[in-house]
N, CA, C and O atoms as CSV, one atom per row, in Angstrom:
chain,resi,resn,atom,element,x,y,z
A,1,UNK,N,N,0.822,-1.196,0.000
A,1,UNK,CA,C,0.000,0.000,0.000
A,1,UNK,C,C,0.862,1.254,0.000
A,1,UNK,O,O,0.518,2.253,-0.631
A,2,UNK,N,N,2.078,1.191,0.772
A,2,UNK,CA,C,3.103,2.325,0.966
A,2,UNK,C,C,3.510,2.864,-0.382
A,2,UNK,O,O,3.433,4.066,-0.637
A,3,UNK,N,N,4.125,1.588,-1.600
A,3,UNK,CA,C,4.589,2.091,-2.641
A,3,UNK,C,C,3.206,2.943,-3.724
A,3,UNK,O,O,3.326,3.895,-4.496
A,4,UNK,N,N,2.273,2.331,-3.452
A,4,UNK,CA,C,1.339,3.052,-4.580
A,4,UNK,C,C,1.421,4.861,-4.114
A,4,UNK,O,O,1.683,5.850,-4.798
A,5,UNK,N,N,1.152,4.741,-3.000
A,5,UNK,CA,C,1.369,6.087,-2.411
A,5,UNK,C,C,2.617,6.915,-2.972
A,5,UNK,O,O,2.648,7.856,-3.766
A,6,UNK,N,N,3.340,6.439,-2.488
A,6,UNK,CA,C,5.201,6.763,-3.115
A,6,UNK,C,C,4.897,7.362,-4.749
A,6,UNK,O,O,5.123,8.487,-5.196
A,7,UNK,N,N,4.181,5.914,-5.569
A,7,UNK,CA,C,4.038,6.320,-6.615
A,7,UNK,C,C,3.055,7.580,-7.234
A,7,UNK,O,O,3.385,8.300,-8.177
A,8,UNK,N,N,2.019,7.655,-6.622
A,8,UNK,CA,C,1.368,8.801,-6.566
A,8,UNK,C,C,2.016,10.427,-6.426
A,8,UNK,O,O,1.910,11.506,-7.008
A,9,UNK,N,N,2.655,9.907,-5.405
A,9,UNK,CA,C,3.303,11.538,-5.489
A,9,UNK,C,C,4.103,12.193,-5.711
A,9,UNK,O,O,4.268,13.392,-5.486
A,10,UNK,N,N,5.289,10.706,-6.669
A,10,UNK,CA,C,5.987,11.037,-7.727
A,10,UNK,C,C,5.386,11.269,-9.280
A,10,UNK,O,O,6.064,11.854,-10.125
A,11,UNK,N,N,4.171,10.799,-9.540
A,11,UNK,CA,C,3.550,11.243,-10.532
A,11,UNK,C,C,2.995,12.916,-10.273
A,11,UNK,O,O,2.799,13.749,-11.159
A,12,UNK,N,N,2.833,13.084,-8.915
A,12,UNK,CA,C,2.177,14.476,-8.988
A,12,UNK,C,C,3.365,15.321,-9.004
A,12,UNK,O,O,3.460,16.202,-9.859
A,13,UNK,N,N,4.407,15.108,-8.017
A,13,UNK,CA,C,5.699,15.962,-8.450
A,13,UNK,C,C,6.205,15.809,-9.908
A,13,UNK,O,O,6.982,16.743,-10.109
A,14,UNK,N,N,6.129,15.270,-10.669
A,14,UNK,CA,C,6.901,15.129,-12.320
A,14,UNK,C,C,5.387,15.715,-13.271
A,14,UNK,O,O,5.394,16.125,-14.432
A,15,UNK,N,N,4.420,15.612,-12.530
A,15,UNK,CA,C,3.490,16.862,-12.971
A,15,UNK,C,C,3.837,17.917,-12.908
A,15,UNK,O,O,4.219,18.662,-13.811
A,16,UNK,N,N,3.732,18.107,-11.716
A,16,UNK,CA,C,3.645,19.732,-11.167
A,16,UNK,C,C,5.349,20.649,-12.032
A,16,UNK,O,O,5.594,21.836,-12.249
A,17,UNK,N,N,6.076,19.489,-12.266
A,17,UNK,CA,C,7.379,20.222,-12.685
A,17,UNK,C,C,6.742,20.098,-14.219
A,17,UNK,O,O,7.708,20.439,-14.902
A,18,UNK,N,N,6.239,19.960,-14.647
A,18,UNK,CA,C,5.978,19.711,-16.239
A,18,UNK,C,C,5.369,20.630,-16.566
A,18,UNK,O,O,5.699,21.399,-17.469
A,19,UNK,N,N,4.154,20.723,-15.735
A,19,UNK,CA,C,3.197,22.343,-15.648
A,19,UNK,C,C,4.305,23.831,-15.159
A,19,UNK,O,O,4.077,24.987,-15.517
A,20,UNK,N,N,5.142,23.520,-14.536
A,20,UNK,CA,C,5.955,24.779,-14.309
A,20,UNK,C,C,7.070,24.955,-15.430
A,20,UNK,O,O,7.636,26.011,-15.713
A,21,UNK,N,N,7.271,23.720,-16.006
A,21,UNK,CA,C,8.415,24.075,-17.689
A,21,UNK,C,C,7.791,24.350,-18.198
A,21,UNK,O,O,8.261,25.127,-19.029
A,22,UNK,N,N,6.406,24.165,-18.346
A,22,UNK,CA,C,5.371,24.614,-19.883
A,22,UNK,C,C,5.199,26.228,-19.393
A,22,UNK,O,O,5.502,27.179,-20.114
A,23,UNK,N,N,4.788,26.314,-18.368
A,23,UNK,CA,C,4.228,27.906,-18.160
A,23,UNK,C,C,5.449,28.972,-18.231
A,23,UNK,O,O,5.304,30.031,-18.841
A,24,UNK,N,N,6.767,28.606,-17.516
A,24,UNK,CA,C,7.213,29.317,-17.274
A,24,UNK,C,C,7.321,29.792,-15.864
A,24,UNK,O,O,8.410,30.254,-15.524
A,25,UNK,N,N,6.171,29.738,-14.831
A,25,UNK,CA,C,6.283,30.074,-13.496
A,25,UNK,C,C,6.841,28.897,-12.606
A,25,UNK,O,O,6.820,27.667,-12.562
A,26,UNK,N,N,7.534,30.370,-11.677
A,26,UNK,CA,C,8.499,29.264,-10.806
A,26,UNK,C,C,7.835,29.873,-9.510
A,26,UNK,O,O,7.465,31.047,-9.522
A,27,UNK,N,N,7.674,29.031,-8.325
A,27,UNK,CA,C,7.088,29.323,-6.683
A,27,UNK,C,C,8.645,29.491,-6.283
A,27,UNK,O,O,9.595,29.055,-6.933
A,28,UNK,N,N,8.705,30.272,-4.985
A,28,UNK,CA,C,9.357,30.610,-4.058
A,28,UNK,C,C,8.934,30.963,-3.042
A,28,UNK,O,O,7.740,30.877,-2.757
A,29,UNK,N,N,9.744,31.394,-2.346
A,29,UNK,CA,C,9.050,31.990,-0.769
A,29,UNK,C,C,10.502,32.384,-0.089
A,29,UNK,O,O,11.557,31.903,-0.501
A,30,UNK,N,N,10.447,33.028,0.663
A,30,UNK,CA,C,11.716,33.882,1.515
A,30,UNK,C,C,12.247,33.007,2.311
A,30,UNK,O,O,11.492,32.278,2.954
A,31,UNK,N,N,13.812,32.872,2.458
A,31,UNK,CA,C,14.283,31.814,3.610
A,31,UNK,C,C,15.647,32.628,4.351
A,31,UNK,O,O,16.348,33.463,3.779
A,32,UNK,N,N,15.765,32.284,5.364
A,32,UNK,CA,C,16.518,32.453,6.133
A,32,UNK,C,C,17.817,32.299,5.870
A,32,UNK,O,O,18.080,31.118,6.099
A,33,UNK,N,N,18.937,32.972,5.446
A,33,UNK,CA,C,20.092,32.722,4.833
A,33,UNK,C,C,21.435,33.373,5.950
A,33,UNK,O,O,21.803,34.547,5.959
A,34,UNK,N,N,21.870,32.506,6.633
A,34,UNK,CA,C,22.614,33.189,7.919
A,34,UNK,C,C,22.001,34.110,8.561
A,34,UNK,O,O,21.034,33.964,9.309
A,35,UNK,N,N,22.740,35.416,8.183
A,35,UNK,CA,C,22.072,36.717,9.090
A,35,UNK,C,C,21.450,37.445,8.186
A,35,UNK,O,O,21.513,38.674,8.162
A,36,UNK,N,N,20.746,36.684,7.307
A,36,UNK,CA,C,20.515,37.687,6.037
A,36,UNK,C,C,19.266,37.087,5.569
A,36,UNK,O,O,19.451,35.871,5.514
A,37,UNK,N,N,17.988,37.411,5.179
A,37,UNK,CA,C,17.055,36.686,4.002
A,37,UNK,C,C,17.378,36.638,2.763
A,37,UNK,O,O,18.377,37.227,2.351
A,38,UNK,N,N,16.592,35.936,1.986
A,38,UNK,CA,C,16.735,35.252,0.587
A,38,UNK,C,C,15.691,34.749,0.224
A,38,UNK,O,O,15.056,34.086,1.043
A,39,UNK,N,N,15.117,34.944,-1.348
A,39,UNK,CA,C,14.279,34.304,-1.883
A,39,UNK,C,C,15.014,32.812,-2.212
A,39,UNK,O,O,16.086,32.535,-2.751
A,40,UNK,N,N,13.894,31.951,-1.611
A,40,UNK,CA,C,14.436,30.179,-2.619
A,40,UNK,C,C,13.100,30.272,-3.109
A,40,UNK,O,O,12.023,30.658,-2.655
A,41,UNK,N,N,13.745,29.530,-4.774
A,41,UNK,CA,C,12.660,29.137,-5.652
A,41,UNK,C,C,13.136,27.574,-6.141
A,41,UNK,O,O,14.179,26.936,-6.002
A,42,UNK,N,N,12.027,27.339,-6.687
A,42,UNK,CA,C,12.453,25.405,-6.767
A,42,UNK,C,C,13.641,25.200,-7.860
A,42,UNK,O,O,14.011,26.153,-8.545
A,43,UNK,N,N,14.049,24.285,-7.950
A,43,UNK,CA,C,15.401,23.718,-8.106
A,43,UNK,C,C,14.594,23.885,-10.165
A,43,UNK,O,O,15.069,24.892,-10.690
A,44,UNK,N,N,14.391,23.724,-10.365
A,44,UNK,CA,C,13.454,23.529,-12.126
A,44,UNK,C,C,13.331,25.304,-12.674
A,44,UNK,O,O,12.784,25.656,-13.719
A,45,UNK,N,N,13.916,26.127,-11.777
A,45,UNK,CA,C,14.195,27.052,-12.188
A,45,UNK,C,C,15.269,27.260,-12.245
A,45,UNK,O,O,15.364,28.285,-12.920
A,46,UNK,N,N,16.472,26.850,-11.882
A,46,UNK,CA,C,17.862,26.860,-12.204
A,46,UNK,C,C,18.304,25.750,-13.226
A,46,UNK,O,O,19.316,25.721,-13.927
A,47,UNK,N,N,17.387,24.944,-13.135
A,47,UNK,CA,C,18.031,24.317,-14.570
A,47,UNK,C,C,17.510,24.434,-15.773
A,47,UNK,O,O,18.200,24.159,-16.754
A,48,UNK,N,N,16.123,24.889,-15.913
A,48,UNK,CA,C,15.901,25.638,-16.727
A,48,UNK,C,C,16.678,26.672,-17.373
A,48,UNK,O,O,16.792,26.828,-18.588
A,49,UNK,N,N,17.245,27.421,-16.379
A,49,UNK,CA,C,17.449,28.898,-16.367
A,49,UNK,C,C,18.730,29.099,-16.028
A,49,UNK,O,O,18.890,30.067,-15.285
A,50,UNK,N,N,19.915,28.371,-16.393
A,50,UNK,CA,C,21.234,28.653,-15.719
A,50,UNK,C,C,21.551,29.852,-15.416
A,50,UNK,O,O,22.168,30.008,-14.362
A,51,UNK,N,N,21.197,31.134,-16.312
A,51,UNK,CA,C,22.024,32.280,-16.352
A,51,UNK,C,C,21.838,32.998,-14.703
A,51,UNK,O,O,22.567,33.821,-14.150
A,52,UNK,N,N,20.563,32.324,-14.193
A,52,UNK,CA,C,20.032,32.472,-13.048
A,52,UNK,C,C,21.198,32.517,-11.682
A,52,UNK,O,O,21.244,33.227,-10.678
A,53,UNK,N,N,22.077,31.402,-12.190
A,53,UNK,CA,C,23.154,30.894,-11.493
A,53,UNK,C,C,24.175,32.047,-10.932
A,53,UNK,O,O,24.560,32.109,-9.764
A,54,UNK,N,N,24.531,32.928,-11.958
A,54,UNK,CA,C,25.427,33.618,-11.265
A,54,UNK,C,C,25.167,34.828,-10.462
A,54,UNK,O,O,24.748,34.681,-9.314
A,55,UNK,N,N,25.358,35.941,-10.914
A,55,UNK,CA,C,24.876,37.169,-10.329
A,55,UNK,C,C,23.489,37.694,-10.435
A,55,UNK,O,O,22.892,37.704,-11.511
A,56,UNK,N,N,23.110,38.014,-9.620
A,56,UNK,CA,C,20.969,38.425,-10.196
A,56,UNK,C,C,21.099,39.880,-9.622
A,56,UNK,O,O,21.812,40.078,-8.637
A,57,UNK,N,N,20.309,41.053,-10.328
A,57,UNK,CA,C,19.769,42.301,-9.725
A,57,UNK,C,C,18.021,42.214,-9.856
A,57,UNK,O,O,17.252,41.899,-10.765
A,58,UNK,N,N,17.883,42.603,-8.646
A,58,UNK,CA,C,16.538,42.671,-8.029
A,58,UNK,C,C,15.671,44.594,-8.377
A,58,UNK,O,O,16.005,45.748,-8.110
A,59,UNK,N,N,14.858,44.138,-8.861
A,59,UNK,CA,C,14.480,46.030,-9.410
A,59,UNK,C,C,12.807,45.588,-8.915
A,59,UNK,O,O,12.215,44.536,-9.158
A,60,UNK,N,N,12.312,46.818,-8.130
A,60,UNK,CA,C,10.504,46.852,-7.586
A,60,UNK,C,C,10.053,47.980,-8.787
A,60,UNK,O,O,10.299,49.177,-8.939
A,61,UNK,N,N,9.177,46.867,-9.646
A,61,UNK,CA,C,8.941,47.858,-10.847
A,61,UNK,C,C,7.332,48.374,-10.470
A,61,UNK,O,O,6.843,49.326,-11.079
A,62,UNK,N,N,6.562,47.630,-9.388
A,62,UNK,CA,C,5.350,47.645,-9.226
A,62,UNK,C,C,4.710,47.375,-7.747
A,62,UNK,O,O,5.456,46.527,-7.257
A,63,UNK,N,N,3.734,47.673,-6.842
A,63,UNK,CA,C,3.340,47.138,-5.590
A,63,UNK,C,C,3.415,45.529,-5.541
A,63,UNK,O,O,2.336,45.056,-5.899
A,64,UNK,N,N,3.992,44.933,-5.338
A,64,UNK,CA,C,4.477,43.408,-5.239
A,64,UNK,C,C,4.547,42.563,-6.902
A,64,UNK,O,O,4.078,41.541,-7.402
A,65,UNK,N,N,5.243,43.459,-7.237
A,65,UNK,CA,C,6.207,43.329,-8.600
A,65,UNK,C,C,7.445,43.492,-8.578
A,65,UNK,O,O,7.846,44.648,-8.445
A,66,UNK,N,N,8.539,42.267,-8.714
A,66,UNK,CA,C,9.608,42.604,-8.387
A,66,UNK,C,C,10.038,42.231,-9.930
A,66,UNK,O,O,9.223,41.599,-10.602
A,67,UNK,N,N,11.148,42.563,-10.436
A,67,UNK,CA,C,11.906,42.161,-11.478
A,67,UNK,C,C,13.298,41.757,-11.682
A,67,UNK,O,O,14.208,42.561,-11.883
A,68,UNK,N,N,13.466,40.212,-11.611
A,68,UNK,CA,C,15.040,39.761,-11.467
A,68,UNK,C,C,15.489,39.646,-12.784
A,68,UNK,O,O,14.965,38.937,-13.643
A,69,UNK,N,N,16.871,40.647,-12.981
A,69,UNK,CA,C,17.390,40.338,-14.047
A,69,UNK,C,C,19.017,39.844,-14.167
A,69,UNK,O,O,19.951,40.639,-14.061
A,70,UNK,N,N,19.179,38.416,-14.401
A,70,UNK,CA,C,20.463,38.014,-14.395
A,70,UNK,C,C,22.023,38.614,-15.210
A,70,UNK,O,O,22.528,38.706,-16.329
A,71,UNK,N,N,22.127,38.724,-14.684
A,71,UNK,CA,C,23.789,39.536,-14.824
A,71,UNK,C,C,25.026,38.590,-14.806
A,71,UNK,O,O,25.738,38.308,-13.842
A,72,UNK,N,N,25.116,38.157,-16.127
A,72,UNK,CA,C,26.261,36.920,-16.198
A,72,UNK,C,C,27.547,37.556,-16.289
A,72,UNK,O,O,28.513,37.000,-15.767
A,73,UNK,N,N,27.743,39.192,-17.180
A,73,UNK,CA,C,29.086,39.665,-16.988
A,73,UNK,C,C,28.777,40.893,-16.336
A,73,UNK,O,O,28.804,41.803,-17.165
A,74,UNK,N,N,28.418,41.405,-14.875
A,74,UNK,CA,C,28.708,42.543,-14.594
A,74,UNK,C,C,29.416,43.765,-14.566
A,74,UNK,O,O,28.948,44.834,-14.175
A,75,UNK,N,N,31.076,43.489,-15.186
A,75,UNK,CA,C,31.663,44.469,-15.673
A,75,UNK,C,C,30.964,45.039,-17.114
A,75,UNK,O,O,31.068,46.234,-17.387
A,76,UNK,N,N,30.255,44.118,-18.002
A,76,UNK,CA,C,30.325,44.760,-19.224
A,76,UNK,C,C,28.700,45.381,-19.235
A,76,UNK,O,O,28.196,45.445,-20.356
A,77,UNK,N,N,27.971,45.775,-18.235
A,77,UNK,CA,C,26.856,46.011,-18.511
A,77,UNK,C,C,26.275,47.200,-19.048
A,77,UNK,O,O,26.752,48.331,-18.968
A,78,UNK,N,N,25.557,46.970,-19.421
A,78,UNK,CA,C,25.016,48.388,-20.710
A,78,UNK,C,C,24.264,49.176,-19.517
A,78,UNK,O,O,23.428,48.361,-19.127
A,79,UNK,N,N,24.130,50.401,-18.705
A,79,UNK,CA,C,23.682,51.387,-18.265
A,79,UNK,C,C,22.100,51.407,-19.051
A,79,UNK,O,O,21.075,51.291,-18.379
A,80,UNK,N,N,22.070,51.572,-20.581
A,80,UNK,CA,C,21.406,52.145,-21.703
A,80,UNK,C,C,20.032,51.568,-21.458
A,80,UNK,O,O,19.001,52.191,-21.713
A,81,UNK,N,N,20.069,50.128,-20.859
A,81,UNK,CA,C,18.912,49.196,-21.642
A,81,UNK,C,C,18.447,49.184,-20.334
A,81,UNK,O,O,19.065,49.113,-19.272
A,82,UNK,N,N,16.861,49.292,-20.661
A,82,UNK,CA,C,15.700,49.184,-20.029
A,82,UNK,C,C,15.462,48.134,-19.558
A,82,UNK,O,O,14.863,47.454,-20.390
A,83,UNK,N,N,15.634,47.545,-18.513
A,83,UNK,CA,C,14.908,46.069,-17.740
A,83,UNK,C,C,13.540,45.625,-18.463
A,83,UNK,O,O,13.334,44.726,-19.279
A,84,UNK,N,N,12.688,46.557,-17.887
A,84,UNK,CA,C,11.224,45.927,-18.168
A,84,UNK,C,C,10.877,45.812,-19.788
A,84,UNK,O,O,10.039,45.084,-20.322
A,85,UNK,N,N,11.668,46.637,-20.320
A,85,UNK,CA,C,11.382,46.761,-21.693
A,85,UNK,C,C,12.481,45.609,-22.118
A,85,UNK,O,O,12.041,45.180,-23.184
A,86,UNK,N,N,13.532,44.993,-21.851
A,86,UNK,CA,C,14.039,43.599,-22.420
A,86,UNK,C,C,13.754,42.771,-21.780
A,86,UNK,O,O,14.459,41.781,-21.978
A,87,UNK,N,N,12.620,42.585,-20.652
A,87,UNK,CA,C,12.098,41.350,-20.165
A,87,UNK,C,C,10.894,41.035,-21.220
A,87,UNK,O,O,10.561,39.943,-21.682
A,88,UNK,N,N,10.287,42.463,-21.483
A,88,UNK,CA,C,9.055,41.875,-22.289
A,88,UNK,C,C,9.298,41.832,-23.703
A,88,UNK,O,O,8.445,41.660,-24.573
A,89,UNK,N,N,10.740,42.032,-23.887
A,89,UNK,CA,C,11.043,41.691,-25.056
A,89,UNK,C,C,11.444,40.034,-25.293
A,89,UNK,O,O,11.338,39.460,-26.377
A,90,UNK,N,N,11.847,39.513,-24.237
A,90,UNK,CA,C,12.105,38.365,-23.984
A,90,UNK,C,C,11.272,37.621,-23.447
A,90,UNK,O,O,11.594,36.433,-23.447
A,91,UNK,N,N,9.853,37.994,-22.762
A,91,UNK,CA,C,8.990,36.918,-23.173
A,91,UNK,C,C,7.743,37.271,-24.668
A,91,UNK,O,O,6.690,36.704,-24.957
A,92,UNK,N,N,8.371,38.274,-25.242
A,92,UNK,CA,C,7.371,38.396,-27.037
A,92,UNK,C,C,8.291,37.157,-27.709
A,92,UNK,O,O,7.851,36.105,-28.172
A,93,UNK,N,N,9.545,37.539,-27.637
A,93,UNK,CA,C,10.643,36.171,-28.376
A,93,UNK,C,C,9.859,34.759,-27.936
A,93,UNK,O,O,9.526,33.903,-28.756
A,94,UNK,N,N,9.610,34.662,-26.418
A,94,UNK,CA,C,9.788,33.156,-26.379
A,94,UNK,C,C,7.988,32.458,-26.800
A,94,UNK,O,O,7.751,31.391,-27.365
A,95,UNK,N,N,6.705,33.762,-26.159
A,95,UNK,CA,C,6.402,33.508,-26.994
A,95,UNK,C,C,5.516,33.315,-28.542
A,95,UNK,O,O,4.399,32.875,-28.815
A,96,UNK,N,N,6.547,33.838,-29.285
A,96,UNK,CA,C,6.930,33.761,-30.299
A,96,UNK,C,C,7.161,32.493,-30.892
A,96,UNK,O,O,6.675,32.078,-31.944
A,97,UNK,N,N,7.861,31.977,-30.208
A,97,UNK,CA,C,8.173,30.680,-30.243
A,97,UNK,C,C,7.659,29.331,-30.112
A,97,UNK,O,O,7.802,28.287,-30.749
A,98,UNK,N,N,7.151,29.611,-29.299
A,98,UNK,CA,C,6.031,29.012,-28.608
A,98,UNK,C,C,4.691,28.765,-29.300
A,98,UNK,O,O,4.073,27.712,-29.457
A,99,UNK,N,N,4.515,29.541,-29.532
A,99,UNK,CA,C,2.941,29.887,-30.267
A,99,UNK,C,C,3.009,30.595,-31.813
A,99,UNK,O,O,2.186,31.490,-32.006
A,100,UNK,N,N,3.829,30.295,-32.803
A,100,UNK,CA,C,4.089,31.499,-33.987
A,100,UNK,C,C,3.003,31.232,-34.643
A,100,UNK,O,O,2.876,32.052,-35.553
A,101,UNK,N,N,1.695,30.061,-34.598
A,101,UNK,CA,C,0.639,30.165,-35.235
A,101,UNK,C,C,-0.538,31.879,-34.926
A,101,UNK,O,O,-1.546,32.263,-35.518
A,102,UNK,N,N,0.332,32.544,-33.627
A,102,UNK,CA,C,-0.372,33.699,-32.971
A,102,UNK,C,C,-0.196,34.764,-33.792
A,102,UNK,O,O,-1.037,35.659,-33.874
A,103,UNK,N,N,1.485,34.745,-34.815
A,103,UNK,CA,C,1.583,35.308,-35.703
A,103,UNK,C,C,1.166,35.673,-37.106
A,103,UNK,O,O,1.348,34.945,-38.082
A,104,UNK,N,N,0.503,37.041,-37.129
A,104,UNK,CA,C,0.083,37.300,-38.344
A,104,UNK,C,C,0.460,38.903,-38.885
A,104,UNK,O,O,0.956,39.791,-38.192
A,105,UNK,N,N,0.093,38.983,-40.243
A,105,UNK,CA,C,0.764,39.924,-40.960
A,105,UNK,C,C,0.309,41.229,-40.879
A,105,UNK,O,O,-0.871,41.094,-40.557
A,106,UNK,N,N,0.475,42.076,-40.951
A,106,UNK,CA,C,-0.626,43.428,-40.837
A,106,UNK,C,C,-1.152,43.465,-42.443
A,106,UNK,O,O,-0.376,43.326,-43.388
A,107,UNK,N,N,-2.046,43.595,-42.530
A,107,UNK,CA,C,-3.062,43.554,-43.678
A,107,UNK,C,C,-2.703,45.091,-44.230
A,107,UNK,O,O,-2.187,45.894,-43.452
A,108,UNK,N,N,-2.961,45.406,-45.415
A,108,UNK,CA,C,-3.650,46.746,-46.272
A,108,UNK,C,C,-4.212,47.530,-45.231
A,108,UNK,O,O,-3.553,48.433,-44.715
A,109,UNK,N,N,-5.450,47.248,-44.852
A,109,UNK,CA,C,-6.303,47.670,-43.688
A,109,UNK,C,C,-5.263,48.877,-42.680
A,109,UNK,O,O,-4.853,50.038,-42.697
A,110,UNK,N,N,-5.229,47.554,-41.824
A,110,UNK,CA,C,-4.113,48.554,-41.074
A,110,UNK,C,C,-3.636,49.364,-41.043
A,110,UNK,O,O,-3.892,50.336,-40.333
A,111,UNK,N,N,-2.711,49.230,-41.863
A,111,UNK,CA,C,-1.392,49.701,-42.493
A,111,UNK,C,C,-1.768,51.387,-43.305
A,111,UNK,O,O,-0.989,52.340,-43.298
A,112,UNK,N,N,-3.109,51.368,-43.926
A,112,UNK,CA,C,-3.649,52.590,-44.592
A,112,UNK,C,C,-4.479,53.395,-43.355
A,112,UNK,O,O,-4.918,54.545,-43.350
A,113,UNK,N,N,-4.525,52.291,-42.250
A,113,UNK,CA,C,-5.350,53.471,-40.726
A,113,UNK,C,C,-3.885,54.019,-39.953
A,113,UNK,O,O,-3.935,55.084,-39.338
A,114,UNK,N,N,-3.171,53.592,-39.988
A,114,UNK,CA,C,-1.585,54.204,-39.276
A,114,UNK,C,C,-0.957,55.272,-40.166
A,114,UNK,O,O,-0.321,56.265,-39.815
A,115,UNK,N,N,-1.263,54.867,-41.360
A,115,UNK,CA,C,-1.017,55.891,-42.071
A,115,UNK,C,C,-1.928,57.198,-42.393
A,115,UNK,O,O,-1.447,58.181,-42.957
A,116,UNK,N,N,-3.280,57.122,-41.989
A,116,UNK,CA,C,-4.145,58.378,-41.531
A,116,UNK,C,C,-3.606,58.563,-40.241
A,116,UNK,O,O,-2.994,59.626,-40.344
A,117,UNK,N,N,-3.501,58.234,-39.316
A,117,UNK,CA,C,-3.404,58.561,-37.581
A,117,UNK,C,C,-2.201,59.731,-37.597
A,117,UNK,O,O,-2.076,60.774,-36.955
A,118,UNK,N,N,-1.375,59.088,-38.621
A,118,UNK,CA,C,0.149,59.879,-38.440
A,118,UNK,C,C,0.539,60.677,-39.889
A,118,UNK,O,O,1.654,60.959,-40.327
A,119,UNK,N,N,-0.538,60.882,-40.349
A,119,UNK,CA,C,-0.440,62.016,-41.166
A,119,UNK,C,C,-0.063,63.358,-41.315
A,119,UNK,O,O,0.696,63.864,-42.143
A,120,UNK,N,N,-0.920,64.039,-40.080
A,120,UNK,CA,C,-0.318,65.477,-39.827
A,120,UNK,C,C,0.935,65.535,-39.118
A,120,UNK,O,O,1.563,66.578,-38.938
A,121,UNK,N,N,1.378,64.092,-38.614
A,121,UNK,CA,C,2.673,64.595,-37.383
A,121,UNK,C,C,4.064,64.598,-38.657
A,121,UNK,O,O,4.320,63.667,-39.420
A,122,UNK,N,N,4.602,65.585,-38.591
A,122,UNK,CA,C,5.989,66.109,-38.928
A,122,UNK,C,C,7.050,65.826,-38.586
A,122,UNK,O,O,7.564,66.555,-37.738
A,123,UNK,N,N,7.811,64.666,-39.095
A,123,UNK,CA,C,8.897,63.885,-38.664
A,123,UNK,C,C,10.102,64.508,-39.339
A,123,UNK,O,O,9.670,65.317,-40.161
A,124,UNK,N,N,11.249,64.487,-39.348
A,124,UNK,CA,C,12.692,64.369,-39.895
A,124,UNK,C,C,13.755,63.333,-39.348
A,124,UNK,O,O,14.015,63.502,-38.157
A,125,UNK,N,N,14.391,62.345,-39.942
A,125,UNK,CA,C,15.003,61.310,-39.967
A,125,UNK,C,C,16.192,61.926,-39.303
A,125,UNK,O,O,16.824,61.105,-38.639
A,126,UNK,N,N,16.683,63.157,-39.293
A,126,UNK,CA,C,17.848,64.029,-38.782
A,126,UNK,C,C,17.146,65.085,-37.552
A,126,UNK,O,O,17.720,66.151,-37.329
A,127,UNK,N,N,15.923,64.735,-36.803
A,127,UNK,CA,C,16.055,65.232,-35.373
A,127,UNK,C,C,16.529,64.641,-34.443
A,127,UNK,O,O,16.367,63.421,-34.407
A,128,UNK,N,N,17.338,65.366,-33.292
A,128,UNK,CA,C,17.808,65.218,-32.001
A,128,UNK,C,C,16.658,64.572,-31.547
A,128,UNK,O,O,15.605,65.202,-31.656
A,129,UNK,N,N,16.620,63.183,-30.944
A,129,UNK,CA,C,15.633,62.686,-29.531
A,129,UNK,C,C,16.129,62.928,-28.688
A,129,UNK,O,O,15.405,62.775,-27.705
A,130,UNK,N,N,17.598,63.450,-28.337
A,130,UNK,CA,C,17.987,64.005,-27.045
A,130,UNK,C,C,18.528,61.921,-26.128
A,130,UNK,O,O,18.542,60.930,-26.858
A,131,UNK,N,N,18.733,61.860,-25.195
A,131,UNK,CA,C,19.029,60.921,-24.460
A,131,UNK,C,C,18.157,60.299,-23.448
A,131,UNK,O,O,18.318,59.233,-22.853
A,132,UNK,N,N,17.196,61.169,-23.362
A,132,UNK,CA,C,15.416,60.299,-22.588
A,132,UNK,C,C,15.074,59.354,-23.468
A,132,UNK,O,O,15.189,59.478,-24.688
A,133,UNK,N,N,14.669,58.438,-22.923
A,133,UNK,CA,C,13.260,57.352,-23.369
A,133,UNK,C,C,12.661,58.075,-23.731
A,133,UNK,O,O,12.470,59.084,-23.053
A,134,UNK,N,N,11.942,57.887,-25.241
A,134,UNK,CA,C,10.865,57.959,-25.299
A,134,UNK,C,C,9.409,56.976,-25.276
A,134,UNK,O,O,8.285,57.371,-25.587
A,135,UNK,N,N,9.731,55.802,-24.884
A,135,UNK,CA,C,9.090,54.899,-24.518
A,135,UNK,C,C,8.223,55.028,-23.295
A,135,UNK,O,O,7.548,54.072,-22.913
């Protein structure tokens, strides 16, 4: 009777990790790290995710929104680039990938309403944007 059990809740753990490679979400919770706290998250996020492994920066982009972004060479890091804007560039890539049947073309349609919207605005290919985001 012991092993069916055993077996049961190795089928639900090799679930539950199957549902967390497909989605993408990983659980954690805060742990006690000497004199210090620490997020632990399950082990299927580091092997997923090696880059995870080395250095991480932690950024609060939102009221219990945090944003970890791994930092494999910290000397060479670009100042320039936007976190939130190459995270969600990096999950449009993956998916992208994932799903490219989601992908489709912009039609005529479109393409002739963007081109009314931005009709009167006055562009030159040779203005200063200056060094702000305009994002």
């Amino acid at each position: 009777m012991a092993k069916v059990k055993v077996g049961v809740r190795q089928k639900k753990r090799e679930r539950a990790a199957a549902t967390v490679r497909d989605t993408g979400v990983y659980h954690g919770k805060q742990a006690k790290t000497g004199n210090s706290l620490g997020l632990r998250f399950e082990r299927a996020l580091f092997h997923s995710h090696p880059e995870f492994s080395g250095e991480v920066e932690a950024r609060i982009i939102g009221p219990g929104r945090m944003l970890v972004v791994a930092d494999p060479e910290p000397k060479r890091r670009n100042t320039e680039e936007d976190p939130v804007l190459s995270s969600f560039m990096s999950f449009l890539a993956a998916d992208m990938q994932h799903s490219p049947e989601h992908i489709t073309p912009l039609d005529a349609g479109v393409m002739e309403r963007i081109g009314t919207l931005v009709s009167n605005v006055n562009t030159s290919p040779d203005e200063d944007l200056g060094d702000e985001a305009l994002i």
